[in-house]
TIVO-2410 file (N, C-alpha, C; in nm, 3 decimals):
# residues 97
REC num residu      c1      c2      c3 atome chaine
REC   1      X  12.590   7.157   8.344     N      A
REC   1      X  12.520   7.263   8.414    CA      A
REC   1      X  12.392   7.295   8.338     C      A
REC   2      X  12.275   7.294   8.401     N      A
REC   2      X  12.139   7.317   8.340    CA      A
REC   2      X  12.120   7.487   8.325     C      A
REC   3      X  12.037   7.495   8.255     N      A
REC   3      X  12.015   7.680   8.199    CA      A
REC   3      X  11.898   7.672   8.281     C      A
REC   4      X  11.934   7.825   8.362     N      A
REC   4      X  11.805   7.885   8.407    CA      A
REC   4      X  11.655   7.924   8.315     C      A
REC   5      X  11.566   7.885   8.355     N      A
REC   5      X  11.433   7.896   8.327    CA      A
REC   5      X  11.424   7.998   8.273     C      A
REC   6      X  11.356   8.052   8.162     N      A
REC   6      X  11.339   8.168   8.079    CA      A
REC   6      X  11.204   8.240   8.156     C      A
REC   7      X  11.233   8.314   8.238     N      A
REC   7      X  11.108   8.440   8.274    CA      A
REC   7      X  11.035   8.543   8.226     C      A
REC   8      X  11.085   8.546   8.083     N      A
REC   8      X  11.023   8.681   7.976    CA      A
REC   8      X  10.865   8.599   7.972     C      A
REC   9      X  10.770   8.709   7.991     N      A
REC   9      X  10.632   8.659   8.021    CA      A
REC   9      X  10.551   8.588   8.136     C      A
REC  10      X  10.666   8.600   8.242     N      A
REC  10      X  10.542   8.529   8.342    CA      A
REC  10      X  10.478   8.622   8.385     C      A
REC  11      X  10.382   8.574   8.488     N      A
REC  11      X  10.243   8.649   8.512    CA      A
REC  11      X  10.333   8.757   8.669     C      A
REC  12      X  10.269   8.835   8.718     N      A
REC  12      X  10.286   8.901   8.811    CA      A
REC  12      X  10.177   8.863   8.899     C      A
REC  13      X  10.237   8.861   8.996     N      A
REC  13      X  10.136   8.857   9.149    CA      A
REC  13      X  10.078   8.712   9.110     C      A
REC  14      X  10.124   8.623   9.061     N      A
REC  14      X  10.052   8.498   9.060    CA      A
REC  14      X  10.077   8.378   9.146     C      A
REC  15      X  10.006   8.314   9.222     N      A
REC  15      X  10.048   8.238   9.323    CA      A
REC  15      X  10.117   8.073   9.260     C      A
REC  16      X  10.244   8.023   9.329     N      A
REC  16      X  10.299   7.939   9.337    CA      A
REC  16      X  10.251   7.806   9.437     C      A
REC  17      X  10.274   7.671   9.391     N      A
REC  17      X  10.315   7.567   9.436    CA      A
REC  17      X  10.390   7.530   9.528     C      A
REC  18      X  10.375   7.544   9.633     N      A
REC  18      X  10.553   7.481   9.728    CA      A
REC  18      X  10.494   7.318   9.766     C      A
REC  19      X  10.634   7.265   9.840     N      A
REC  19      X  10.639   7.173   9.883    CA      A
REC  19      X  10.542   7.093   9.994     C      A
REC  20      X  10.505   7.222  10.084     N      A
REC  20      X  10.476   7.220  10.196    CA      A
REC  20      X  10.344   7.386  10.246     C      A
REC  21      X  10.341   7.371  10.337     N      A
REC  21      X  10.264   7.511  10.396    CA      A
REC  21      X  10.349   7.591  10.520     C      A
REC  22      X  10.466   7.543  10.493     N      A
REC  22      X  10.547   7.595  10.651    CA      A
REC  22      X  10.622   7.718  10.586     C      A
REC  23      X  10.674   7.798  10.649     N      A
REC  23      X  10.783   7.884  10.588    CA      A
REC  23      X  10.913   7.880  10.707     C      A
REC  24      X  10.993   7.830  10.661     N      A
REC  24      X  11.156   7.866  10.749    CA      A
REC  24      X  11.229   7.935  10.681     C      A
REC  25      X  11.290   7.988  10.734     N      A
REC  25      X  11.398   8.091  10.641    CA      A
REC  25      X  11.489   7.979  10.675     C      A
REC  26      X  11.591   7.951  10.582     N      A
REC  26      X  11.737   7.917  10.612    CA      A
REC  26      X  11.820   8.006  10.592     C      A
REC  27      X  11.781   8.094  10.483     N      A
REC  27      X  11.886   8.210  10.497    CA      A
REC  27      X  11.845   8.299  10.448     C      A
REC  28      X  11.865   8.418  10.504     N      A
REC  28      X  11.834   8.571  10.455    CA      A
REC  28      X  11.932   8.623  10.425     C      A
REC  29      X  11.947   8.706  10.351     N      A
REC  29      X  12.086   8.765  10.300    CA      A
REC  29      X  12.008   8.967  10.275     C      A
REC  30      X  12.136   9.019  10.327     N      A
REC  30      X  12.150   9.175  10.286    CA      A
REC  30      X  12.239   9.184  10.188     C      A
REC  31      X  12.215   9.207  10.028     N      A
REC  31      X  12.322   9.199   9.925    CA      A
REC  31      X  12.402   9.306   9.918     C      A
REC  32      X  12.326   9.404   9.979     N      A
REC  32      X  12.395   9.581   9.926    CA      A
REC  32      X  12.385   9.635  10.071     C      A
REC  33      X  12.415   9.574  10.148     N      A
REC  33      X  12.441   9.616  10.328    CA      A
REC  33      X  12.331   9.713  10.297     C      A
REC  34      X  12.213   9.802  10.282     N      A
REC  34      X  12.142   9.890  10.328    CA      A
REC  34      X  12.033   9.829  10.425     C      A
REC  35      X  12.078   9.739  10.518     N      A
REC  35      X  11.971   9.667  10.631    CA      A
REC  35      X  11.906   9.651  10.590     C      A
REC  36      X  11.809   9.584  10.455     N      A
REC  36      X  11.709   9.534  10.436    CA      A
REC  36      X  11.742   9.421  10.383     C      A
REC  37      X  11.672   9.306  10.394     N      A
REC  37      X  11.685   9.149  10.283    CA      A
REC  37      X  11.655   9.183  10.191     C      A
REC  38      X  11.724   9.091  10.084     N      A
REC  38      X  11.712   9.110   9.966    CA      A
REC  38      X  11.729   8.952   9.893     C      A
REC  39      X  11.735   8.869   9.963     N      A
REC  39      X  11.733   8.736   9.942    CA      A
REC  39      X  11.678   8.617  10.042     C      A
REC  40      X  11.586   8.529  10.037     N      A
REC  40      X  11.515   8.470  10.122    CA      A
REC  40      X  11.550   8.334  10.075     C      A
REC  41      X  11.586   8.213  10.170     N      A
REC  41      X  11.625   8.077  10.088    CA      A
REC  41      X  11.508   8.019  10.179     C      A
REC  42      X  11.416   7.944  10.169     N      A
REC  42      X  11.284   7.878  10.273    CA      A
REC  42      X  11.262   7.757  10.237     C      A
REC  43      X  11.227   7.656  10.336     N      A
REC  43      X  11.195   7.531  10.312    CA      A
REC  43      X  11.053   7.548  10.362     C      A
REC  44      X  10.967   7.498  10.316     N      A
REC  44      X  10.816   7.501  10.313    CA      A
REC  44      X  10.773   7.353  10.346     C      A
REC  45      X  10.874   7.271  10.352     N      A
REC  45      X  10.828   7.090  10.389    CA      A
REC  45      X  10.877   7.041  10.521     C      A
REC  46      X  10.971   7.130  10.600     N      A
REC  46      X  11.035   7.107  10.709    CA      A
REC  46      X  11.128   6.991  10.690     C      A
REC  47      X  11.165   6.932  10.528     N      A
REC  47      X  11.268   6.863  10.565    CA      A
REC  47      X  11.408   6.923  10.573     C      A
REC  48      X  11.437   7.101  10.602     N      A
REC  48      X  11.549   7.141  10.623    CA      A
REC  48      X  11.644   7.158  10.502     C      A
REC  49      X  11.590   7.167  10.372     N      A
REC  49      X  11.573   7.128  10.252    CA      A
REC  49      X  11.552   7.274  10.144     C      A
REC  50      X  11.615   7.371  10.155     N      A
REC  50      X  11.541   7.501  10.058    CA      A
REC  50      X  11.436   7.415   9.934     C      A
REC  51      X  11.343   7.516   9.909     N      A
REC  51      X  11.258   7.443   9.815    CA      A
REC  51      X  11.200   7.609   9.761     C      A
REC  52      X  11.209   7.717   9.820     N      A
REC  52      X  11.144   7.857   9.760    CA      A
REC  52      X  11.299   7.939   9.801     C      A
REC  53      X  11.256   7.980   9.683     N      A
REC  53      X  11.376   8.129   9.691    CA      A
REC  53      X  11.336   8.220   9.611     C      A
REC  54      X  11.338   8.341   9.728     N      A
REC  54      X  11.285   8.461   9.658    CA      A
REC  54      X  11.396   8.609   9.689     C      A
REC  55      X  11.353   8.689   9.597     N      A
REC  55      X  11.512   8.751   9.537    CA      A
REC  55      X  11.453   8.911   9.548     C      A
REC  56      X  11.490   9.045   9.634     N      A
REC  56      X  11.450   9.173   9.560    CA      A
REC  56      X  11.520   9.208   9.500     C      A
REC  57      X  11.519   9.247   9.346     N      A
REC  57      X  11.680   9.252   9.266    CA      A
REC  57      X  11.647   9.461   9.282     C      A
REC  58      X  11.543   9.480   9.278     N      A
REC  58      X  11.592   9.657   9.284    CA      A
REC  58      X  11.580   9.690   9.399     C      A
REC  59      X  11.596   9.654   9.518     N      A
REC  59      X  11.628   9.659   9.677    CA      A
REC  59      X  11.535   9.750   9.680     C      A
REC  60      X  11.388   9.699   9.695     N      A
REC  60      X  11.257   9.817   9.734    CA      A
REC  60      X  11.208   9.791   9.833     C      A
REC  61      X  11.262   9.665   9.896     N      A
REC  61      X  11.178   9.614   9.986    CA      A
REC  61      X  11.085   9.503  10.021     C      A
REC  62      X  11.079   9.509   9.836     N      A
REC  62      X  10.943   9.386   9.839    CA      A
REC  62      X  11.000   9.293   9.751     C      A
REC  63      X  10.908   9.179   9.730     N      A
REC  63      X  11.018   9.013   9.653    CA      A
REC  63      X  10.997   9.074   9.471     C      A
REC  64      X  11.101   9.038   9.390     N      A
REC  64      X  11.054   9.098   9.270    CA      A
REC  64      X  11.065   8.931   9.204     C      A
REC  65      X  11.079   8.847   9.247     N      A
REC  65      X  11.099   8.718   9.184    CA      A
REC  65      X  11.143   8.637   9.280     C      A
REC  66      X  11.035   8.500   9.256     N      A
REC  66      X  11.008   8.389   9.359    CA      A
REC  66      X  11.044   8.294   9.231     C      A
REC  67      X  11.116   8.145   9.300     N      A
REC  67      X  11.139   8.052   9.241    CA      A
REC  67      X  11.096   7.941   9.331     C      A
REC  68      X  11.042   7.799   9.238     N      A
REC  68      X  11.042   7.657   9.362    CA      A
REC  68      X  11.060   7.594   9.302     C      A
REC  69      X  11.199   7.490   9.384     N      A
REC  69      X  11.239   7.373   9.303    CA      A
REC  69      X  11.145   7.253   9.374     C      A
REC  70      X  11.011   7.228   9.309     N      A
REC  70      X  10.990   7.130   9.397    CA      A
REC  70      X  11.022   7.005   9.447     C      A
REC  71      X  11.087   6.974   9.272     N      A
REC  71      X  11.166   6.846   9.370    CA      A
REC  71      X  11.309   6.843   9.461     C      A
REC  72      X  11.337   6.955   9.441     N      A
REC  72      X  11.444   6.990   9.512    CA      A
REC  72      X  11.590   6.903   9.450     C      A
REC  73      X  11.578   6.910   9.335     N      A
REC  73      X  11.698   6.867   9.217    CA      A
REC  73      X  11.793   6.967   9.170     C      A
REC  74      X  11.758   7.106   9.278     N      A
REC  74      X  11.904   7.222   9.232    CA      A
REC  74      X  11.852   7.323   9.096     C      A
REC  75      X  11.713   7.256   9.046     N      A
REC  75      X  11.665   7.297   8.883    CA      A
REC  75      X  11.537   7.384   8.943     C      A
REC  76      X  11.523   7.511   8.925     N      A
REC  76      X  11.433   7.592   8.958    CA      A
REC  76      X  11.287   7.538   8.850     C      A
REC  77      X  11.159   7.444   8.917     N      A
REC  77      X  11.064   7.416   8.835    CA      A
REC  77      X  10.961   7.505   8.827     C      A
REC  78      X  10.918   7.642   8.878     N      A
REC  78      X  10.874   7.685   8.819    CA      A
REC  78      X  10.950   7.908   8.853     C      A
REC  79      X  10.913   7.998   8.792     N      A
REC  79      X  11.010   8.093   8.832    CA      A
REC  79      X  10.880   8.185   8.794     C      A
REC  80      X  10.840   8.299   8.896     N      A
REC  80      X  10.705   8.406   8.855    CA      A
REC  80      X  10.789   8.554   8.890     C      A
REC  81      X  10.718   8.647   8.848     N      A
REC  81      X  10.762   8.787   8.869    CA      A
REC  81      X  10.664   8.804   8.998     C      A
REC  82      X  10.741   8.846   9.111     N      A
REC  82      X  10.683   8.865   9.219    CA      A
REC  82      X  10.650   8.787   9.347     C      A
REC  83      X  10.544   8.805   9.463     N      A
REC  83      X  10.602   8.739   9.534    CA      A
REC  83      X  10.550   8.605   9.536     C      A
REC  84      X  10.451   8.558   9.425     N      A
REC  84      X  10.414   8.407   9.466    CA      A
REC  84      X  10.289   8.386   9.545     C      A
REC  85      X  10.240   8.459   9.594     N      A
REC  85      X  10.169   8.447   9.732    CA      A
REC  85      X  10.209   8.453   9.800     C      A
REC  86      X  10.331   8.401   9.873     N      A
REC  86      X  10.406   8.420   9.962    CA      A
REC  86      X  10.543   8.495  10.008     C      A
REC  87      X  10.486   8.586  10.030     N      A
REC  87      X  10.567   8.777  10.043    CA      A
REC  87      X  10.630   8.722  10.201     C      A
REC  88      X  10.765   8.737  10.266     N      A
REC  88      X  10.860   8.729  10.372    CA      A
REC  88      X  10.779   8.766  10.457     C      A
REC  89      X  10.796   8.720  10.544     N      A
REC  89      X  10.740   8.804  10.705    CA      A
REC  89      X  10.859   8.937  10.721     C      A
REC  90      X  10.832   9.018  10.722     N      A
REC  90      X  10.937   9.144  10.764    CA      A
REC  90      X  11.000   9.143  10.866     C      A
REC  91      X  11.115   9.176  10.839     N      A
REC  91      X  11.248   9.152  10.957    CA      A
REC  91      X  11.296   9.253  10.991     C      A
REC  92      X  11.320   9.274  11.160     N      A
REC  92      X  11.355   9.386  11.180    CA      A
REC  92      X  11.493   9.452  11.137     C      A
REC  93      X  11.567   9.578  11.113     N      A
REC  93      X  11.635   9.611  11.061    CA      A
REC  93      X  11.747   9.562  11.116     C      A
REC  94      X  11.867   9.528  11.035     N      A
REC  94      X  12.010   9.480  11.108    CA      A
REC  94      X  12.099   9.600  11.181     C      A
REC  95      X  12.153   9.585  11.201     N      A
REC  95      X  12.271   9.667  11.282    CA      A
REC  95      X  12.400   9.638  11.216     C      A
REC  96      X  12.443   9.777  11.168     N      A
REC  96      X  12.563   9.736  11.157    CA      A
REC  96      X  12.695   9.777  11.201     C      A
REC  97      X  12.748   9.709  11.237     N      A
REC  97      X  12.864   9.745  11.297    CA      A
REC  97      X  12.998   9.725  11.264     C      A
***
């Protein structure tokens, strides 16, 4: 099992590398049910493939940490504080029932 990338010192608001220029969500996730995402899995190459994942860990709303594996080997190659350049398109609120 490989060790996650050490993030003490990256830059904020600094733009990332992806694969591609597309954004798909494959999966959005609500971690703490309060109807907002808080996890984004996206393929940016359209091969159906996650390659960006971005994470809000203090559920504010906004991305607090973006990752891209570009080669898509499971190994996060590079990891920034924030959204990367590329901040989610906003989703309307869930329902819950």
């Amino acid at each position: 099992m490989s060790e996650a990338p050490d993030v003490t010192g990256t830059e904020s608001a600094g733009t990332i590398e992806t694969r591609g220029d597309e954004r798909v969500d494959l999966l959005h996730a609500d971690t703490n049910n309060d109807g907002r995402t808080d996890v984004w899995v996206v393929d940016t190459d359209g091969d159906g493939k996650a390659d960006l994942f971005q994470f809000d860990t203090d559920h504010d709303g906004r991305v607090d940490v973006t990752m891209v594996d570009l080669d898509e080997d499971g190994t996060p190659d590079e990891v920034i504080d924030g959204d990367g350049g590329l901040p989610p398109e906003p989703l309307p609120p869930t329902v819950q029932v």
